[in-house]
N, C-alpha and C positions, 0 to 999 in steps of 0.2 A: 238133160233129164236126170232127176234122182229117184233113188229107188228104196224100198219099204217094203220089211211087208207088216202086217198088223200084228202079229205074234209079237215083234220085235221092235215095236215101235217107239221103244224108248232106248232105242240103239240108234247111233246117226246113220242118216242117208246116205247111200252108196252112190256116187257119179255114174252115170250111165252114159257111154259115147256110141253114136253110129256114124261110120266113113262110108260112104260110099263112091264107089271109083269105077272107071270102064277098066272093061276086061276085053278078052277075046270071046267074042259069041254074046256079049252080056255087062253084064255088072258083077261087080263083086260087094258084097255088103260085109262090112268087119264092126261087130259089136265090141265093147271092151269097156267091163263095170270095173270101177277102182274103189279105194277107199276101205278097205276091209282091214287095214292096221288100225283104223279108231274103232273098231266093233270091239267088244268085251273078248277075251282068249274064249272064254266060257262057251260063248256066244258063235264065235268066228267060223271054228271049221263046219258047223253043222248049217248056217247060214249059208255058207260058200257050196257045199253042196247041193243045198234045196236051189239055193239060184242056178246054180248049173245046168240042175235039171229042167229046170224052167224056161232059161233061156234056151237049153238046147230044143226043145217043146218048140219053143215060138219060131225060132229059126227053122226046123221043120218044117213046122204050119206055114209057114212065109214060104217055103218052096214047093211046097205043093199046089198055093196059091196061084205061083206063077210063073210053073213050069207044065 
């Protein structure tokens, strides 16, 4: 999966991975977006944090889901 978002959409797509693996009790899910060395300096840190936020959002929402 790559990732975008429309503000920034003339900055390149970010890789997006998901592993998922058994745990004890469960699963364990490990996201891990890369690629953030080709974004503009300008661009980078402020992008890396709105995804942050975002991903930490959906990883959330994914456990509320299914817990």
């Amino acid at each position: 999966m790559r990732w975008t978002l429309i503000a920034y959409s003339r900055q390149p797509t970010t890789p997006v991975t998901f592993d998922i693996e058994a745990a004890p009790g469960g699963a364990r899910l490990t996201l891990v977006e890369s690629g953030f060395e080709h974004i503009s300096p300008d661009h980078r840190a402020v992008l890396m944090a709105e995804n942050k936020a975002g991903w930490r959002w959906q990883m959330d929402s994914l456990k509320r889901h299914l817990t």
